[in-house]
C-alpha positions in Angstrom: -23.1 5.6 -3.4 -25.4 5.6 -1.0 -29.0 8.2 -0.9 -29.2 11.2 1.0 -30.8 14.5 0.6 -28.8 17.2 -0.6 -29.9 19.8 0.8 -26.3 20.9 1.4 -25.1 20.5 -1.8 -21.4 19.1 -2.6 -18.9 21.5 -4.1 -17.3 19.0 -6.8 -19.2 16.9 -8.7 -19.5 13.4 -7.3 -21.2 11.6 -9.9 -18.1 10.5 -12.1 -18.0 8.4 -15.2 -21.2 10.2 -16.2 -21.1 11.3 -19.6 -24.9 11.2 -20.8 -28.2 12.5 -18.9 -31.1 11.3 -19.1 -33.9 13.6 -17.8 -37.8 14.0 -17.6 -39.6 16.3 -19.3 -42.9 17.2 -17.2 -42.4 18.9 -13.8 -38.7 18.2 -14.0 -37.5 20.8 -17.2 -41.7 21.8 -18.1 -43.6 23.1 -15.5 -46.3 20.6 -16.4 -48.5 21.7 -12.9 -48.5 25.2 -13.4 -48.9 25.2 -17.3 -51.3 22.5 -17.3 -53.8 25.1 -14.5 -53.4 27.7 -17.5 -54.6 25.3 -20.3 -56.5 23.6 -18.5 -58.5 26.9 -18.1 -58.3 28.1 -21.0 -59.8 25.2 -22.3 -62.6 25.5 -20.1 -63.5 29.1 -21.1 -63.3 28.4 -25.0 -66.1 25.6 -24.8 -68.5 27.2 -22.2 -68.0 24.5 -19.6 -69.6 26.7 -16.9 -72.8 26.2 -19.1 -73.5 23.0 -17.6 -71.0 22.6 -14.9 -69.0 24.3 -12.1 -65.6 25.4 -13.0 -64.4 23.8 -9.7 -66.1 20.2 -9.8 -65.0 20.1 -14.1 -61.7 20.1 -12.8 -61.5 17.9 -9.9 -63.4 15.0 -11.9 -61.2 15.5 -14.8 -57.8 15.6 -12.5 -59.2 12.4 -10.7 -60.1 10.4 -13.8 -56.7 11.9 -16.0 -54.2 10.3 -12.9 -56.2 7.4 -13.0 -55.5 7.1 -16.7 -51.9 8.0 -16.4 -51.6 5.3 -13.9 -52.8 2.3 -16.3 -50.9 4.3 -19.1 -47.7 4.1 -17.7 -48.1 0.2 -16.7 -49.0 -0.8 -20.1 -52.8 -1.0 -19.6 -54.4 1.3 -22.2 -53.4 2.9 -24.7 -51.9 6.5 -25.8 -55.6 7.2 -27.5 -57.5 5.8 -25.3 -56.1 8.1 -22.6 -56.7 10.8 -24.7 -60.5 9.9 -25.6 -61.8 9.4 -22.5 -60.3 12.1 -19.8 -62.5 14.0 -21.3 -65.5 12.0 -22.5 -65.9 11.0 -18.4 -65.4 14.3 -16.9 -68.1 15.6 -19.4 -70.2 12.7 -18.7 -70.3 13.0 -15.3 -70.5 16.7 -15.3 -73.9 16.6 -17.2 -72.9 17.7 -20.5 -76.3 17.1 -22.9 -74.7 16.7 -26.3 -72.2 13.9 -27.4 -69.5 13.2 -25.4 -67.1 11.3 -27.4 -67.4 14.4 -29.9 -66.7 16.7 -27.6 -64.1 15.4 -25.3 -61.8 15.0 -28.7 -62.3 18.7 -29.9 -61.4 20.0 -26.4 -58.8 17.3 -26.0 -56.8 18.8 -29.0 -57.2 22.3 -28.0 -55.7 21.6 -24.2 -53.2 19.9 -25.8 -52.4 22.7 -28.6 -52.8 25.4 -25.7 -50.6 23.4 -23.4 -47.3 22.8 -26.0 -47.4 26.5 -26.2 -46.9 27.5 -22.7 -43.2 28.2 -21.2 -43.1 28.3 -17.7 -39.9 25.7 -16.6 -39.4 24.3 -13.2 -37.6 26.5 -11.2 -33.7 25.7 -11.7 -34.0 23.4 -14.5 -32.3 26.4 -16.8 -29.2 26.7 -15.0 -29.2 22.9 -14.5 -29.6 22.7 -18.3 -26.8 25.4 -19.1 -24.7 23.7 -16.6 -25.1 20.5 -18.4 -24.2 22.4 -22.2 -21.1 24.0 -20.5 -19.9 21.0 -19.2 -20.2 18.9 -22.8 -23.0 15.9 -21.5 -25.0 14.4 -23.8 -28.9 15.5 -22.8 -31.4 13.2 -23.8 -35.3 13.7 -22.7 -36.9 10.2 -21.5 -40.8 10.8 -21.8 -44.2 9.2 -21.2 -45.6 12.5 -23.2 -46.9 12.4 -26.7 -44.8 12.9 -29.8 -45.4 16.4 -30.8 -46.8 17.7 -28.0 -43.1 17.2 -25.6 -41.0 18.3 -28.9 -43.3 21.7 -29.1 -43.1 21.9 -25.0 -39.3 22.5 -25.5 -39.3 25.0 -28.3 -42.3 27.4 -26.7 -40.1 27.5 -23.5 -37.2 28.1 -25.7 -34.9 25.4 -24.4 -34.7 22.8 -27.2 -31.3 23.4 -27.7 -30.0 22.1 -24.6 -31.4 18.6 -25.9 -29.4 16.2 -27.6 -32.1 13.3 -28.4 -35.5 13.1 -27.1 -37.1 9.2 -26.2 -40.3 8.8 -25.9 -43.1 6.3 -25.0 -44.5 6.3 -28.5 -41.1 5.5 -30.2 -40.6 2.7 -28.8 -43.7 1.1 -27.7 -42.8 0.6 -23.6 -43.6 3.1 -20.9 -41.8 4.7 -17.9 -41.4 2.6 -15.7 -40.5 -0.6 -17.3 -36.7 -1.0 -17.9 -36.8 -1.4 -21.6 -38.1 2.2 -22.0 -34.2 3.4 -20.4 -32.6 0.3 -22.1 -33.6 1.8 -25.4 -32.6 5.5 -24.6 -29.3 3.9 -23.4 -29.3 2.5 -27.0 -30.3 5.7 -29.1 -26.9 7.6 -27.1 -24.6 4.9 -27.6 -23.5 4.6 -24.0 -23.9 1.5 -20.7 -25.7 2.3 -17.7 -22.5 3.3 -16.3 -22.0 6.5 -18.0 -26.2 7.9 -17.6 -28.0 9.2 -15.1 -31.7 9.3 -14.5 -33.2 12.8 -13.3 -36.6 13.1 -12.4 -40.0 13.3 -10.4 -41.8 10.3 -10.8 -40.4 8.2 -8.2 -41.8 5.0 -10.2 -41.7 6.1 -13.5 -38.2 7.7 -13.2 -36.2 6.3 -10.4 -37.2 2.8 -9.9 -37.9 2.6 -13.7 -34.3 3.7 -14.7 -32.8 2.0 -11.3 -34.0 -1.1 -12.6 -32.1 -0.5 -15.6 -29.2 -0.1 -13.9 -28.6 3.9 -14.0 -27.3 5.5 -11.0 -30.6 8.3 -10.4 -31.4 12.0 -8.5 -35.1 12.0 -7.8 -36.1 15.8 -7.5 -38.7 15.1 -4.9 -41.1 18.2 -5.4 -44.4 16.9 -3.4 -42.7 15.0 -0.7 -43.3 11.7 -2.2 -40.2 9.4 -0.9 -39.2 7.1 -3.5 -38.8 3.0 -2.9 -35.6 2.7 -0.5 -32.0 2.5 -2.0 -33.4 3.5 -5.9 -32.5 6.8 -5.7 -28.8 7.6 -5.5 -29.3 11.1 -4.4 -32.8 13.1 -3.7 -32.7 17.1 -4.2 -35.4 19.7 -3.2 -34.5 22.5 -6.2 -33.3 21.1 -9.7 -30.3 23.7 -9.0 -29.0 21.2 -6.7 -28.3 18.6 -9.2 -25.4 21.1 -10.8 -23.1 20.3 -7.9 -23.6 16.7 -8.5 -22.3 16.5 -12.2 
């Protein structure tokens, strides 16, 4: 198969053989950008951050420093809690915050975290896509960067944790998104080849060229415009709806 957009969706489903899907979590089933605004607030208002700082510059030197975290996450660089301490700890830092740091940035670290798990907002589409999947008989297994508690609790708050068969993540096995061994182990934990998964997600590196390299066919649900590497993604969709005529 060859990529396209699929903006006019199929009316069969094309991807055959398929009999396990492997998905993201954040901003392909979770809303991750829209929930993360709420906690994110939320967190702000609960420990006074407009004390000793703008609302508006917290937030932009936390987003910058987080993705820059995320980014040596992901490639094996740091560490899960080192990711954790220092978001935080930075943004306050360089937000002139006059008490410790490293204190604070973990207290507020857990409660955005708590806050976040709890939220339930879900990509638009990714319901029916996931009652699709259920009526059809795939296995669904969640492929995740995220934190062990904190994806599990995403699912049950937005009330769709029974659409998923097995959940893989980072911390279980020790490699990130988007090194192949992360998928080969998911492949692994379902009991199937490469042949019989597909790869649904965002990330174009995490989760198309990470699980292309692995040798699953993929749909990249390109959300910010973002292409992915060329001939990685086996089909590209605008609306996670437009994955149901695909499988």
């Amino acid at each position: 198969m060859t990529e396209s957009n699929h903006s006019n969706t199929p009316t069969a489903a094309v991807l055959e053989g398929i009999t396990t899907v492997l998905i993201d979590l954040d901003d392909t089933i979770w809303w991750f950008t829209e929930n993360s605004k709420v906690a994110f607030g939320r967190t702000c208002d609960a420990f006074s951050v407009d004390q000793f700082c703008s609302r508006d510059e917290f937030r932009r030197v936390y987003l910058a420093k987080n993705l820059e975290l995320w980014r040596l996450y992901h490639h094996g660089h740091i560490g899960r809690d080192h990711l954790m301490n220092e978001r935080f700890r930075y943004t306050l830092q360089q937000c002139g915050y006059g008490g410790d740091c490293t204190v604070m940035a973990g207290k507020m670290d857990d409660y955005y975290l708590t806050t976040l798990a709890s939220l339930k907002l879900l990509v638009p589409g990714s319901l029916q896509l996931l009652e699709h999947l259920r009526r059809k008989g795939y296995t669904v297994c969640v492929v995740s960067n995220g934190f062990r508690g904190t994806q599990q609790q995403k699912l049950r708050s937005a009330g769709v944790d029974g659409y998923i068969d097995r959940i893989v993540l980072s911390d279980d096995c020790g490699i990130t998104k988007p090194f192949r061994g992360i998928y080969d182990y998911a492949l692994r934990q379902c009991g199937v080849t490469a042949s019989q998964a597909v790869m649904i997600g965002d990330d174009p590196e995490a989760d198309i060229e990470g699980a292309h390299s692995a040798g699953l066919r993929t749909v990249y649900y390109n959300c910010r415009g973002v292409d992915p590497k060329a001939g990685t993604a086996t089909f590209t969709v605008a609306h996670m709806a437009d994955v149901i005529p695909l499988l």
